[in-house]
N, C-alpha and C positions, 0 to 999 in steps of 0.2 A: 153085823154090818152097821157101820155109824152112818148116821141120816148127813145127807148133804145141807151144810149149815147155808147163810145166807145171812148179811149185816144191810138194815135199813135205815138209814138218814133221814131225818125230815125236820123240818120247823119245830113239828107241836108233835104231842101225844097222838089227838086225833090222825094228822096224818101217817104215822106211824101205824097205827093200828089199823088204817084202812086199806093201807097198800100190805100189811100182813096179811092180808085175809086173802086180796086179791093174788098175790104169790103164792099161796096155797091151794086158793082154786085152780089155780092153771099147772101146780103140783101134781093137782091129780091124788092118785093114791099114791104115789112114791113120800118116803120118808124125807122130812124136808125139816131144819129147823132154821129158826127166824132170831136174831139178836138185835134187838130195836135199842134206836137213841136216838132222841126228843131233846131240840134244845130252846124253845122257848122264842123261837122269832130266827128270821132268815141272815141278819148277822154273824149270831154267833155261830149258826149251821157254817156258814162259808169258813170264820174262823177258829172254829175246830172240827173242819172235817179232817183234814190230813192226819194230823193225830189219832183221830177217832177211825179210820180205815186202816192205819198201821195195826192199831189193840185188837179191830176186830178179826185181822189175817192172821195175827197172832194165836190167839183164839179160834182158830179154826175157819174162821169162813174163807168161804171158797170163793166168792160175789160180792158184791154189796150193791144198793141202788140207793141214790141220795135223790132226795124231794126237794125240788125249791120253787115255791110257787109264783108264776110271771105277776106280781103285784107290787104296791108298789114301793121303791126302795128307799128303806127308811133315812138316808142319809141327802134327800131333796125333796120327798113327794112325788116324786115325776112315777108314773109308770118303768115299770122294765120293758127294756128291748132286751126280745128273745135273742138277740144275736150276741148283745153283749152281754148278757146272764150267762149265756152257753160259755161263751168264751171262757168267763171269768169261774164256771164251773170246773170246764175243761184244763185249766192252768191249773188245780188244785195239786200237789203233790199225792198220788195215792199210790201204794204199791199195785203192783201190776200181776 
């Protein structure tokens, strides 16, 4: 039986790696595998998620969870609003 894959999105390494661990403890003991991608700040995350969820269903995973941390947005300084981060999460093209 092939372990149920799973693709994780995030900013940084770090958070890639910490949300692996946590998807694993809540795994349990079921076989579970993890395909991390780490893009170096919350920009490029937004502009190449869709992309990067297409490769990873292709690839096998069966989920993904994308990271994107409510701080703040590099394109003003201002803080994010959690509504209009979600939004503009939510608008991502990702297969379903």
């Amino acid at each position: 039986m092939s372990a149920l894959r799973f693709g994780i999105l995030a900013e940084d390494e770090t958070d890639a790696d910490a949300l692996a661990v946590l998807v694993r403890r809540l795994a349990g003991d079921a076989q579970i595998g993890i395909k991390k991608q780490h893009f170096g700040g919350c920009a490029r995350l937004r502009l190449k998620a869709a992309p990067t969820l297409s490769r990873m269903q292709q690839e096998g995973c069966a989920a993904a969870i994308l990271v994107h941390d409510l701080d703040r947005n590099p394109e003003n300084g201002a803080l994010n609003d959690e509504r209009d981060l979600r939004r503009t999460l939510e608008s991502i093209d990702a297969p379903r």
